[in-house]
C-alpha positions as CSV (number, residue, x, y, z in Angstrom):
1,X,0.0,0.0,0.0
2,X,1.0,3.7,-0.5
3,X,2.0,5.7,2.2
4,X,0.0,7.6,4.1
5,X,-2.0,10.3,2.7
6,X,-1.3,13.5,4.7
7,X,-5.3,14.6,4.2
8,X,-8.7,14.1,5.9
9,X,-10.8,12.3,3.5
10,X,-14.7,12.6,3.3
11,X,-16.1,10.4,1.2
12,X,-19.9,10.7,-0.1
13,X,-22.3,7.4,-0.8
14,X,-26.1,6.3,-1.6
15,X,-25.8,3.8,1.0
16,X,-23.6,1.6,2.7
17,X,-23.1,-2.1,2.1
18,X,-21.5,-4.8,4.1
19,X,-19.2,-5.8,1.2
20,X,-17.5,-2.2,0.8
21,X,-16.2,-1.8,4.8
22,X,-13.2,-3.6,4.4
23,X,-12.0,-1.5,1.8
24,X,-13.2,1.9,3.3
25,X,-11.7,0.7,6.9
26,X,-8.3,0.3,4.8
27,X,-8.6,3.6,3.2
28,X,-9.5,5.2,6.3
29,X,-6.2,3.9,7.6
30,X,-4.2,5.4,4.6
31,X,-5.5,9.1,6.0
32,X,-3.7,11.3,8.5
33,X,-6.0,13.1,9.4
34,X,-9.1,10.5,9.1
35,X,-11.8,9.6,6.7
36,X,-15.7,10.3,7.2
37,X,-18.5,8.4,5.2
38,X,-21.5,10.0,4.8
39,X,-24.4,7.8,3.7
40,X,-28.1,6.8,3.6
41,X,-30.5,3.9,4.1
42,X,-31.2,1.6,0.7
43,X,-35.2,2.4,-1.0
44,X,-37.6,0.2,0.3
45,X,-38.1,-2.1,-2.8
46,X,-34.2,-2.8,-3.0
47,X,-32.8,-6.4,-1.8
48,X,-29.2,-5.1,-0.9
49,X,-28.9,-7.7,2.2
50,X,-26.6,-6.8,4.9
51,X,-25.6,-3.1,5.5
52,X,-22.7,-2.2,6.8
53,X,-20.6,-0.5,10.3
54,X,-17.4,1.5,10.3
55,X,-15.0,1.2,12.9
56,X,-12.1,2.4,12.2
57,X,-13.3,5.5,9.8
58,X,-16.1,8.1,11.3
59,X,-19.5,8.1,9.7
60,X,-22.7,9.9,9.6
61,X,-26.2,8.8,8.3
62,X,-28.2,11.0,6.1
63,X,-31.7,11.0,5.2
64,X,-32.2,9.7,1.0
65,X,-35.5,10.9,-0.2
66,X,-36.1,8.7,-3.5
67,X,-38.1,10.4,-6.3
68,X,-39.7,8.5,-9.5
69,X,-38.0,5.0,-10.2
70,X,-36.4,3.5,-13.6
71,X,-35.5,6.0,-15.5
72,X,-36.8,8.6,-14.0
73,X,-34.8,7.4,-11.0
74,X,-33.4,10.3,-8.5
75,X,-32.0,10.8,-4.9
76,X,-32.0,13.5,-2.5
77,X,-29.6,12.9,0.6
78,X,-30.3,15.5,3.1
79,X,-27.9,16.5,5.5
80,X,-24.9,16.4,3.1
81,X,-23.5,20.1,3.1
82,X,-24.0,20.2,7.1
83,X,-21.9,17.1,7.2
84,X,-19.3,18.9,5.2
85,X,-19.3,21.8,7.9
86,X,-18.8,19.7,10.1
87,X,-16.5,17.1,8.8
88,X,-13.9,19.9,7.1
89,X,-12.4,17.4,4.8
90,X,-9.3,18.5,3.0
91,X,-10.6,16.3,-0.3
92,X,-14.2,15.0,-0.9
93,X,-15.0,11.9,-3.2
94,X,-18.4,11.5,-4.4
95,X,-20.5,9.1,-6.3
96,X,-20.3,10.4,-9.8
97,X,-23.9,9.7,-11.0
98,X,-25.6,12.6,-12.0
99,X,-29.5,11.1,-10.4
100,X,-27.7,12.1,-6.8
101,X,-29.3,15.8,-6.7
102,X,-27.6,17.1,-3.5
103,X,-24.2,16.2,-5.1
104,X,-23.4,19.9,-7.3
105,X,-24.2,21.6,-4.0
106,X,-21.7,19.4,-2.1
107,X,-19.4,20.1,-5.2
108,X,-20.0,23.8,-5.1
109,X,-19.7,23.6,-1.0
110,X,-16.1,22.0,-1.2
111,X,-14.9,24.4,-4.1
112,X,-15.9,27.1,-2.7
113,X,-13.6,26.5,0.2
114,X,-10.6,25.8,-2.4
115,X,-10.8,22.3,-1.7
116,X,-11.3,19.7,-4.6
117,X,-13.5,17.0,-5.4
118,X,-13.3,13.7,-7.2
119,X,-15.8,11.7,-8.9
120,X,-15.8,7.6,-8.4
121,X,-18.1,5.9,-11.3
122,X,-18.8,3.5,-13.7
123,X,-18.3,5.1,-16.3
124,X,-20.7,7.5,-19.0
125,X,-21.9,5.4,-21.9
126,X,-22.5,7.5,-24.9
127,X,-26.3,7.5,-25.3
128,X,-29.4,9.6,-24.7
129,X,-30.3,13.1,-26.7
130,X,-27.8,15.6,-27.3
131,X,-29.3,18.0,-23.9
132,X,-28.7,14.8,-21.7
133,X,-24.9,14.4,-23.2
134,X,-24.6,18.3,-22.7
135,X,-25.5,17.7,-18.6
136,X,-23.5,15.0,-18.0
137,X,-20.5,16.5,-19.7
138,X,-21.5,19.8,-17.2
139,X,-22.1,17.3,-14.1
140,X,-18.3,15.8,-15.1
141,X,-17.0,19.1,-15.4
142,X,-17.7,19.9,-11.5
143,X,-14.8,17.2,-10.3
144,X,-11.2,17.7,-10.0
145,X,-10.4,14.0,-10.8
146,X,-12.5,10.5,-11.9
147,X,-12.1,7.4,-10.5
148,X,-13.5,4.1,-12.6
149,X,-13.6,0.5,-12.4
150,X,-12.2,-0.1,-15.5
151,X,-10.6,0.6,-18.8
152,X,-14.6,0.5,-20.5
153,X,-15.5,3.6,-17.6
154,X,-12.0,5.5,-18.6
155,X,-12.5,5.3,-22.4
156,X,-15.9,6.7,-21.7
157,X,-15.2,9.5,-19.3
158,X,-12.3,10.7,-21.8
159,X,-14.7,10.6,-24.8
160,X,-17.4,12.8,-22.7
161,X,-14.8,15.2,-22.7
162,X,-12.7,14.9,-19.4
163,X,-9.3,15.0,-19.1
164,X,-7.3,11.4,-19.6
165,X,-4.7,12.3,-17.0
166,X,-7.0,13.1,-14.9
167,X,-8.9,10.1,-14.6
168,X,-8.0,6.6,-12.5
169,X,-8.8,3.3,-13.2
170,X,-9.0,1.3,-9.6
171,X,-10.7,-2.1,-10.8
172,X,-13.6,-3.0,-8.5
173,X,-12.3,-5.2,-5.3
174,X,-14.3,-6.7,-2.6
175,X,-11.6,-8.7,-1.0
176,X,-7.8,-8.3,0.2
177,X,-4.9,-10.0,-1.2
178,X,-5.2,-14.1,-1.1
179,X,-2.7,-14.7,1.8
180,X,-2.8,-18.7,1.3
181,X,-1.6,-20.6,-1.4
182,X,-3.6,-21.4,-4.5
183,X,-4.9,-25.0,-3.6
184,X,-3.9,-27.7,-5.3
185,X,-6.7,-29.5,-7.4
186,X,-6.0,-33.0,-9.5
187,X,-5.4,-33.0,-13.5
188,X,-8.8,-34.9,-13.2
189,X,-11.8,-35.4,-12.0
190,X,-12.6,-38.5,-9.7
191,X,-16.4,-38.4,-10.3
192,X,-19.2,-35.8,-11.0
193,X,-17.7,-32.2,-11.4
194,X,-19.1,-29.7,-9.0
195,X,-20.3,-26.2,-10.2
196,X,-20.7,-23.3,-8.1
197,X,-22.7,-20.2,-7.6
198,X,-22.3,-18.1,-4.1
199,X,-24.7,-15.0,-4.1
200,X,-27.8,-13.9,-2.7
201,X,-30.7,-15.3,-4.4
202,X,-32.7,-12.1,-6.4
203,X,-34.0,-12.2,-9.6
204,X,-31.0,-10.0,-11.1
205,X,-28.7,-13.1,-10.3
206,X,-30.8,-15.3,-13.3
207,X,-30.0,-18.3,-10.8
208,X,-33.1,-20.1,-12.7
209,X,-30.9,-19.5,-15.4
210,X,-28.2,-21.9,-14.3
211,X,-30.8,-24.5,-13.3
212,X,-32.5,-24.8,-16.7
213,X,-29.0,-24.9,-18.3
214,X,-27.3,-27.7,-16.6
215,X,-31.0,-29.9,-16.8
216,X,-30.3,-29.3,-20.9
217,X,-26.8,-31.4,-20.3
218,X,-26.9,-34.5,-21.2
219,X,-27.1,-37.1,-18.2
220,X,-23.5,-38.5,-18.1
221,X,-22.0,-35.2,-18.0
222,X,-24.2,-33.5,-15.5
223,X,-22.2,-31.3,-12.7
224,X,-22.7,-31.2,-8.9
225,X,-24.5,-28.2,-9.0
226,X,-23.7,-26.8,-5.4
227,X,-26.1,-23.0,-5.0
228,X,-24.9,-21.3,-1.6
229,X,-26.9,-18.0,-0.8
230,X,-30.3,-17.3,0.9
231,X,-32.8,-14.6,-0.2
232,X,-36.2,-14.0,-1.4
233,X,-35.8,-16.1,-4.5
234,X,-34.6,-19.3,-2.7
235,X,-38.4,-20.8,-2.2
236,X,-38.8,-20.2,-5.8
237,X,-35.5,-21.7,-7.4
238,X,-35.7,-24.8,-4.9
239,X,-39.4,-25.3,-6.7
240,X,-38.1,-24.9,-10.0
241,X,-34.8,-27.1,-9.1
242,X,-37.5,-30.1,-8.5
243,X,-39.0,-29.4,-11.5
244,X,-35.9,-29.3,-14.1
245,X,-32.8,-30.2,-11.6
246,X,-33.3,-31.8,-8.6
247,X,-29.4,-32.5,-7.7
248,X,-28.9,-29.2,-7.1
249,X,-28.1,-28.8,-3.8
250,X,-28.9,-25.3,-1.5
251,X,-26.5,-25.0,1.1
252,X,-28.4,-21.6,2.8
253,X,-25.8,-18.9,3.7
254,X,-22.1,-19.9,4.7
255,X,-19.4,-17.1,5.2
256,X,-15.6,-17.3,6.6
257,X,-14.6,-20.7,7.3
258,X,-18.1,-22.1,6.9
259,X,-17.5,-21.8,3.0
260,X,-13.8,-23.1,2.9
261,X,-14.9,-26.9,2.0
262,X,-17.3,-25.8,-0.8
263,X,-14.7,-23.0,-2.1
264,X,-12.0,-26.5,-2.3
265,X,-14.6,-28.7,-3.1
266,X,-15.6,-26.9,-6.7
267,X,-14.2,-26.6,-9.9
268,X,-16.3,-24.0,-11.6
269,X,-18.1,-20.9,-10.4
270,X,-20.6,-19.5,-12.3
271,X,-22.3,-16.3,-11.9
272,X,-25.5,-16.2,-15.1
273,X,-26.8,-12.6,-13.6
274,X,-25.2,-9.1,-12.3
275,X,-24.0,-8.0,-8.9
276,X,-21.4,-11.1,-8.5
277,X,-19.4,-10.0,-5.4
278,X,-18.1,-13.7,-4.9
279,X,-16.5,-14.0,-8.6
280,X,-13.2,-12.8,-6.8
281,X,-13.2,-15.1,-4.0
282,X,-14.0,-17.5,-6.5
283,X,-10.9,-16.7,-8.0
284,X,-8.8,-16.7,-4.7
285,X,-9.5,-20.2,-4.6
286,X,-8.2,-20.9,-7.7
287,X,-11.3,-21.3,-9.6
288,X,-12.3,-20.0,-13.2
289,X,-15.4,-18.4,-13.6
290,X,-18.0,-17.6,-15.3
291,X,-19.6,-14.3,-15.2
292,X,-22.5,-12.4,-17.2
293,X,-21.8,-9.4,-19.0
294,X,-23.2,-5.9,-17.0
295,X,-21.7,-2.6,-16.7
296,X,-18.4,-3.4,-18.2
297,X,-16.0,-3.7,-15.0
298,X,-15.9,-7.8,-15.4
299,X,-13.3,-6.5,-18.6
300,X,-10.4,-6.6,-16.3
301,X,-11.6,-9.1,-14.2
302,X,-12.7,-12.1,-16.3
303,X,-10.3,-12.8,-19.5
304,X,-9.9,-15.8,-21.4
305,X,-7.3,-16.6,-19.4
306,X,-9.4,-16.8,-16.6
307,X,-13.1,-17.2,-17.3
308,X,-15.9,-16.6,-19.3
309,X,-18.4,-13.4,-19.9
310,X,-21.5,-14.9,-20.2
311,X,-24.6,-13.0,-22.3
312,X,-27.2,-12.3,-18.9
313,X,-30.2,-15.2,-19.6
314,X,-28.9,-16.7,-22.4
315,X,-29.6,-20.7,-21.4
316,X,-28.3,-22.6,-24.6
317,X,-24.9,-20.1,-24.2
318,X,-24.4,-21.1,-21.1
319,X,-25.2,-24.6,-20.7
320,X,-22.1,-24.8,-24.7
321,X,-20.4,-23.2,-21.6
322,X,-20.4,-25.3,-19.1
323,X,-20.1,-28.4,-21.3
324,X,-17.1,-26.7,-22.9
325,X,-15.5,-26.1,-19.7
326,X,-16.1,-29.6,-17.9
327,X,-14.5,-31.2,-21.6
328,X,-11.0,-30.5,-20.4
329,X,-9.8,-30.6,-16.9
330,X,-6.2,-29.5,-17.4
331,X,-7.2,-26.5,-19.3
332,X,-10.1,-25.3,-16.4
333,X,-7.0,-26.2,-13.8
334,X,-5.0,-23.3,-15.6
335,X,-7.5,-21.2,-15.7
336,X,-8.2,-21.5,-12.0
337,X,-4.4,-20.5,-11.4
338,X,-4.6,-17.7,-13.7
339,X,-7.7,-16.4,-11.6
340,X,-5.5,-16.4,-8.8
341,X,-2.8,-14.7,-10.1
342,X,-4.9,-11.8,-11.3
343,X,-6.6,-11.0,-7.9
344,X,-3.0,-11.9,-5.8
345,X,-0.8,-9.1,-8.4
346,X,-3.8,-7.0,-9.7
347,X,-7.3,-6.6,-8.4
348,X,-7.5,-6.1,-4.7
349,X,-8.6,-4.0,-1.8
350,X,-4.7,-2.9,-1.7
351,X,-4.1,-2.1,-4.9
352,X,-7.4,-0.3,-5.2
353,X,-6.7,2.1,-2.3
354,X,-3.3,2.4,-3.9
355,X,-5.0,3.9,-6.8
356,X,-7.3,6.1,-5.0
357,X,-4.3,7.3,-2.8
358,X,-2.9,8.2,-6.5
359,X,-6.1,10.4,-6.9
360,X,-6.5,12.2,-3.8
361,X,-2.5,12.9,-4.3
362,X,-2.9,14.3,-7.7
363,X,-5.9,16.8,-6.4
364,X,-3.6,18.0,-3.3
365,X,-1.8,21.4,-3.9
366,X,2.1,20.4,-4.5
367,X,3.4,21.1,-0.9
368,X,0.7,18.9,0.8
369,X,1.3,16.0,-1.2
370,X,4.8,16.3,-0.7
């Protein structure tokens, strides 16, 4: 990790997860002077599952009014600016999506005070009229720096207008450096094959997806099909798994050492929807994966080296997949050590507070940064 950053960070989101405290906890430690998240409670519709609590940095709970939905889709967090007054952060990172109102005014709030602002984001796909382009290239125009998930967001961001040098690519990690060896899995297979999904079972994670396609295998080459996750979908899925699959085989919710057996167990985790935050403990372990196509940040993550990028739904893709993958054992055993390479050297909670280090550096006037 970088050293520390002589600032005091405040850091701006819609809500807070479980999955992102480990990395704000690290980032928080990266600060001098401290890091403060300010954040709201998820809409009442959304299945986000745990939320999260921050010990080591400071945090402070706003109010989110939601207004419309789809894609008329907006969010008002009050309490914002008063938490800058009161926070006096030296830099301020933000969500960069332009359907978080109270955002310009915490912009205008921080630059107003000589103090700069970056932008984290996805990305800005080239779409919409010619007035909704115009905003968002105003919107981008209010930050100092970007920060995206990936090479797709960066490309993106530059053609909208902003800056290339200014803009910082810190692939999307939900889990520190693999401190244990890559395991060690046989050339072959001593019985079935056992496939994999961890997640929490919603509709957006097209779990019925992966059912239908391994019941369109043919007999002798059927998988384990191991499903670990609870959530509102599971009474449905374990209906449908009697219907079209009825190996499969729902574990409920295991975390930490609870999980180790299945994660050494498996030889292939699949993912057939969005929102996979196990794909890179998947890949920890040593396994290759497949993972659907969504907002372009499983680019860095998933290469043919590693995995698939599956079409989101597609059953007869997926199930040529699956029966391409289980056809040669040696080959998925590389692929599982190439997985673990790429989140051991490249994409982790380390190197992604390394990069947003780089950006809160490159914001900070020349004799603070020194």
């Amino acid at each position: 990790m970088s050293a520390i950053l002589p600032v005091r960070l405040a850091l701006q989101q819609r809500v807070l997860p479980a999955y992102r405290v480990p990395f704000f906890e690290m980032l928080a430690r990266s600060c001098a002077g401290g890091m403060s998240v300010f954040y709201g409670q998820p809409a009442e519709t959304e299945a986000l599952g745990l939320q999260g609590e921050l010990l080591v940095a400071e945090s402070q709970e706003g109010s989110n009014i939601y207004l419309g939905s789809g894609r008329l889709f907006a969010c008002h967090q009050r309490g914002l600016v008063t938490w800058l007054e009161a926070c006096q952060p030296d830099v301020l990172i933000v969500e960069a999506n332009p359907r978080y109102l109270s955002t310009p005014r915490a912009a205008n709030w921080m630059h107003a005070h000589g103090k700069p602002v970056i932008g984290w984001g996805l990305g800005a796909p080239a779409n919409g009229s010619f007035w909704r382009k115009l905003l968002r290239e105003k919107f981008l125009e209010s930050f100092d720096a970007l920060i995206t998930y990936s090479q797709v967001g960066r490309e993106q961001y530059r053609k909208a207008g902003f800056p290339a040098e200014r803009i910082f690519v810190a692939p999307n990690a939900v889990a520190p450096r693999p401190v244990h060896p890559a395991p060690d899995r046989p050339e072959q297979i001593d019985g079935r094959p056992v496939l994999l999904f961890v997640g929490r079972l919603q509709p957006r994670k097209r779990v019925d997806v992966l059912l239908r396609a391994c019941s369109r295998l043919p007999e002798n080459t059927r998988p384990e099909l191991v499903i670990v996750g609870e959530g509102p979908e599971r009474a449905a899925l374990e209906a449908l798994a009697k219907t079209v699959y009825p190996e499969a085989q729902f574990l409920g919710e295991l975390r930490g050492e609870d999980l180790e057996p299945v994660w050494k167990r498996a030889d292939l985790f699949v993912l057939p929807g969005t929102g996979g935050l196990a794909v890179q403990e998947a890949m920890s372990h040593a396994l290759p994966v497949m993972v659907a196509e969504a907002d372009g940040t499983q680019v860095d993550l998933v290469r043919p080296e590693n995995g698939w990028r599956l079409h989101p739904g597609a059953v007869e893709s997926l199930t040529t997949r699956i029966a391409d993958a289980f056809a040669d054992i040696p080959r998925l055993r590389r692929m599982g050590l190439a997985g673990y390479h790429i989140v051991a050297d490249e994409i982790n909670l380390e190197r992604m507070v390394d990069v947003f280090a780089d950006a809160v550096r490159s914001v900070m006037p020349a004799e603070a940064g020194a």
